[in-house]
C-alpha positions in Angstrom: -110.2 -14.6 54.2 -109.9 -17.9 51.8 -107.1 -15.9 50.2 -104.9 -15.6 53.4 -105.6 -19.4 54.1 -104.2 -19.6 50.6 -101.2 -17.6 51.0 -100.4 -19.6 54.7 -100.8 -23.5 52.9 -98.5 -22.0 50.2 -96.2 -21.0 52.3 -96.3 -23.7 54.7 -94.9 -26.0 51.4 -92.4 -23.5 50.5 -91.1 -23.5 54.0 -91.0 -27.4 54.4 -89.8 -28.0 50.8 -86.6 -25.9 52.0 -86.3 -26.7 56.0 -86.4 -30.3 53.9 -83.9 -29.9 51.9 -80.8 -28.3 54.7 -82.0 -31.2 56.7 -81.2 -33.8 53.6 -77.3 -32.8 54.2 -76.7 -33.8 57.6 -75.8 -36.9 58.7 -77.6 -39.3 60.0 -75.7 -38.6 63.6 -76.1 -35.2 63.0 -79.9 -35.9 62.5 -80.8 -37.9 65.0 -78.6 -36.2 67.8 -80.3 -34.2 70.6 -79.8 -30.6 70.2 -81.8 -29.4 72.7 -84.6 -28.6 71.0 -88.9 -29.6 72.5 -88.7 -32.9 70.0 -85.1 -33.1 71.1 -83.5 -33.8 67.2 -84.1 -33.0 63.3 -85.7 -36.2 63.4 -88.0 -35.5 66.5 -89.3 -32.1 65.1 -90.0 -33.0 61.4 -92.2 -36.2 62.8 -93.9 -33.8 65.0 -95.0 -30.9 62.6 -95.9 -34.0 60.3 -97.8 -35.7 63.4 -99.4 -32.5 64.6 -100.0 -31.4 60.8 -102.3 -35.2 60.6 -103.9 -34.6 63.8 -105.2 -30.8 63.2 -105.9 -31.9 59.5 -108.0 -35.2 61.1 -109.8 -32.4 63.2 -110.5 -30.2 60.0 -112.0 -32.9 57.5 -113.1 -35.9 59.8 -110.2 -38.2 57.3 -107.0 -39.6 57.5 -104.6 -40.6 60.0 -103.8 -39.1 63.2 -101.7 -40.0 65.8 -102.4 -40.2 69.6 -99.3 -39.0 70.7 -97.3 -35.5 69.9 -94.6 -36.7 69.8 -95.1 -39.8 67.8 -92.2 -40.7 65.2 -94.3 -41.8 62.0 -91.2 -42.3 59.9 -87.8 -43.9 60.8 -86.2 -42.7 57.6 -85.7 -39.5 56.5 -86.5 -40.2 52.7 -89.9 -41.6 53.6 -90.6 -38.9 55.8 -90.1 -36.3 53.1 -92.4 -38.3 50.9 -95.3 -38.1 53.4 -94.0 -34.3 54.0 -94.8 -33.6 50.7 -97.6 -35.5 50.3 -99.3 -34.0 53.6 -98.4 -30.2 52.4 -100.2 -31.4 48.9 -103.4 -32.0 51.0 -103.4 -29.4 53.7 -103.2 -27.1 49.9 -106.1 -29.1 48.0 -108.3 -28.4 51.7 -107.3 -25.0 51.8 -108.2 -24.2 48.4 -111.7 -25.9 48.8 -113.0 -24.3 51.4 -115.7 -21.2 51.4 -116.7 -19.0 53.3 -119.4 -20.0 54.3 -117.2 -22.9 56.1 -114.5 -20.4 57.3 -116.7 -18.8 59.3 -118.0 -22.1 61.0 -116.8 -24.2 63.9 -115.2 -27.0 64.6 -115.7 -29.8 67.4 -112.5 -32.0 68.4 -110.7 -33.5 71.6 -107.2 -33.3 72.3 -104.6 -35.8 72.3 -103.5 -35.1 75.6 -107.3 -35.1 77.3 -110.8 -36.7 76.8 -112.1 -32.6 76.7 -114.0 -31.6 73.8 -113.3 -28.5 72.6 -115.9 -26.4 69.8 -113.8 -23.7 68.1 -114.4 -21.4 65.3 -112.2 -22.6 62.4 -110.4 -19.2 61.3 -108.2 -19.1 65.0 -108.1 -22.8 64.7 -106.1 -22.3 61.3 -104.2 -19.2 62.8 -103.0 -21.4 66.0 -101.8 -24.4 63.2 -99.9 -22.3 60.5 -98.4 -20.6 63.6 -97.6 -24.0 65.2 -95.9 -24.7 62.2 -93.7 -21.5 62.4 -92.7 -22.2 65.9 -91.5 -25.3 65.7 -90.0 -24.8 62.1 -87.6 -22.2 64.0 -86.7 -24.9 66.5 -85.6 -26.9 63.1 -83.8 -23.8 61.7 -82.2 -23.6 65.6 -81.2 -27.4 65.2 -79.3 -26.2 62.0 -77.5 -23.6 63.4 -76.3 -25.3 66.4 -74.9 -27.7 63.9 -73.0 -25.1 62.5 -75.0 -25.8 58.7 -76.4 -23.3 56.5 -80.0 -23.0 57.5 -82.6 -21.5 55.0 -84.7 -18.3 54.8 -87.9 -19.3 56.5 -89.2 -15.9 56.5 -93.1 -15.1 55.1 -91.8 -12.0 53.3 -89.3 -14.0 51.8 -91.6 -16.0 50.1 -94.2 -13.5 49.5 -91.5 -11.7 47.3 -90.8 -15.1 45.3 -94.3 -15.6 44.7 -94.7 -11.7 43.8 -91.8 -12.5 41.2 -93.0 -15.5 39.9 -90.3 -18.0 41.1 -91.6 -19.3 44.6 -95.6 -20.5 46.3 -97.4 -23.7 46.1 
């Protein structure tokens, strides 16, 4: 299983690195402007996967900084944003690739932002619900794009499986 784990952390960076990089063409109107989307904006949506991305990994490991609100904005500017980006998607790879199995098969304990409830979950659906998470609101992004009338980049897992197969694409 470490291997699929593997395969999702890659491919969450390959994803961000490119959803990043249609994002750094807009404008900083074009950013920032509602588009309908559950975090509203480019802006709302790329704090939130990086908010949610802190909060799951503070779950995972005990460390680092989470927030206490989903939709928590942790960067005003877009260029410092993509620098914790990058430097969260380093992480969430460095955990991934230290883990066992041993440890993929356990459980962990946490509480929700939203409630005091503490929930005990076994880590391997835990990981499924957060690389899906991701996904989801990664097409909200790519929606945001298109609504904008801007190119908006393949996001699709067999997309980058093929780069990786060929060499030219992964973590």
């Amino acid at each position: 299983m470490k291997k699929h784990y593997h395969t999702f952390a890659g491919y969450n960076a390959w994803a961000n690195r490119r959803l990043y990089e249609a994002a750094a063409a807009l404008g900083d109107t074009e950013y920032r402007a509602d588009r309908g989307a559950f975090f509203k904006s480019m802006h709302g949506t790329l704090n939130h996967l990086l908010a949610t991305d802190r909060i799951w990994m503070k779950r995972f490991t005990g460390e680092g900084d989470a927030p206490d609100r989903l939709d928590a904005i942790l960067h005003e500017g877009f260029a410092e944003l993509r620098t914790a980006r990058e430097a969260e998607d380093r992480r969430i790879i460095a955990w991934i690739d230290g883990l066992d199995e041993a440890r993929l098969a356990g459980v962990i304990r946490y509480r929700r932002v939203s409630t005091p409830d503490e929930f005990v979950q076994e880590l391997m659906p835990a990981l499924d619900h957060w690389f899906n998470h991701q996904t989801h609101h990664r097409g909200h992004a790519h929606m945001i794009l298109t609504s904008l009338g801007k190119p908006a980049p393949e996001l699709d897992l067999l997309f980058y499986q093929r780069e990786v197969a060929a060499g030219v694409g992964g973590s």
